[in-house]
C-alpha positions as CSV (number, residue, x, y, z in Angstrom):
1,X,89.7,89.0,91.1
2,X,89.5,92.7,91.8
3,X,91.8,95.4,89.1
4,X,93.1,96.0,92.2
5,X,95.3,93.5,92.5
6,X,96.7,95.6,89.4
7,X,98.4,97.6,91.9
8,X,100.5,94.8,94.2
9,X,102.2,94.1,90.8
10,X,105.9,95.8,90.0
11,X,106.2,98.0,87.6
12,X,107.4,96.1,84.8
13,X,104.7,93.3,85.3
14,X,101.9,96.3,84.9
15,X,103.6,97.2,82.3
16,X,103.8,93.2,80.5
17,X,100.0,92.9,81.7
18,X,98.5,96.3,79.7
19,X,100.1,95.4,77.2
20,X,99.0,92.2,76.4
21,X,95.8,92.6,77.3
22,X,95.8,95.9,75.1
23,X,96.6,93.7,71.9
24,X,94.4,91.2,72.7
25,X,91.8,93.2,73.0
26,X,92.4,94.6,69.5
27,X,93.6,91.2,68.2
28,X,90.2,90.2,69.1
29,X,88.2,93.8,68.3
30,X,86.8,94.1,72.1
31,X,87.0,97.1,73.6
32,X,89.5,97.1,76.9
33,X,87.0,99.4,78.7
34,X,83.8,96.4,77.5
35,X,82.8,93.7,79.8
36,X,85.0,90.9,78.2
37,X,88.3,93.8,78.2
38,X,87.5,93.7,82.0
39,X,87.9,90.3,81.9
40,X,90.9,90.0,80.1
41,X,92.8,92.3,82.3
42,X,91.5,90.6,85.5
43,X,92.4,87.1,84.3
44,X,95.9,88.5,82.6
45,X,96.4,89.9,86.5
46,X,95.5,86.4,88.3
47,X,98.0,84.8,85.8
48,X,100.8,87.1,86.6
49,X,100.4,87.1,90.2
50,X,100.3,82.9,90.0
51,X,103.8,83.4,88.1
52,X,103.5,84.0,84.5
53,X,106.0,86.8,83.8
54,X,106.9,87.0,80.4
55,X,104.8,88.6,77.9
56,X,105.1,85.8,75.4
57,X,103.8,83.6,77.8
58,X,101.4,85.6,79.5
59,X,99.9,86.4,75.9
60,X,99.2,82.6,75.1
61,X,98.3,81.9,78.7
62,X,95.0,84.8,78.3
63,X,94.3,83.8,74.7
64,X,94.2,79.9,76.0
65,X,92.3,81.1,78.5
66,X,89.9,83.8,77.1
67,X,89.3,80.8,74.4
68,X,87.8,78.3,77.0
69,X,86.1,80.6,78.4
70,X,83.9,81.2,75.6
71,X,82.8,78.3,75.2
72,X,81.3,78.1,78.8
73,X,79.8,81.7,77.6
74,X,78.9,81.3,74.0
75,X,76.1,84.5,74.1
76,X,78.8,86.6,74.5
């Protein structure tokens, strides 16, 4: 998924999406501009484009998802 999807999202939803992905990425001490910030934001724009709209939602939806993930990457 390309950050350019970003940009076919309204307003509002690249407003939910930054912002989530912003405290996550402190939540979590990553950086948003590090490999796994990257990540976040691309996988917090995939969920919002398959429907997740609020920013509750969205939030548990990355966090659920950024968790799995690290187990299929444990180095990082």
């Amino acid at each position: 998924m390309s950050l350019l999807n970003l940009l076919s999202l309204k307003d509002d939803e690249i407003d939910i999406v930054t912002t989530v992905v912003q405290k996550w990425c402190s939540d979590n001490h990553m950086p948003i501009d590090g490999e796994r910030g990257r990540y976040a934001m691309s996988e917090a724009v995939r969920l919002t484009m398959a429907g997740e709209k609020s920013a509750p939602m969205l939030a548990e939806a990355l966090s659920r998802h950024m968790r799995l993930d690290q187990f299929k990457r444990p180095g990082d």
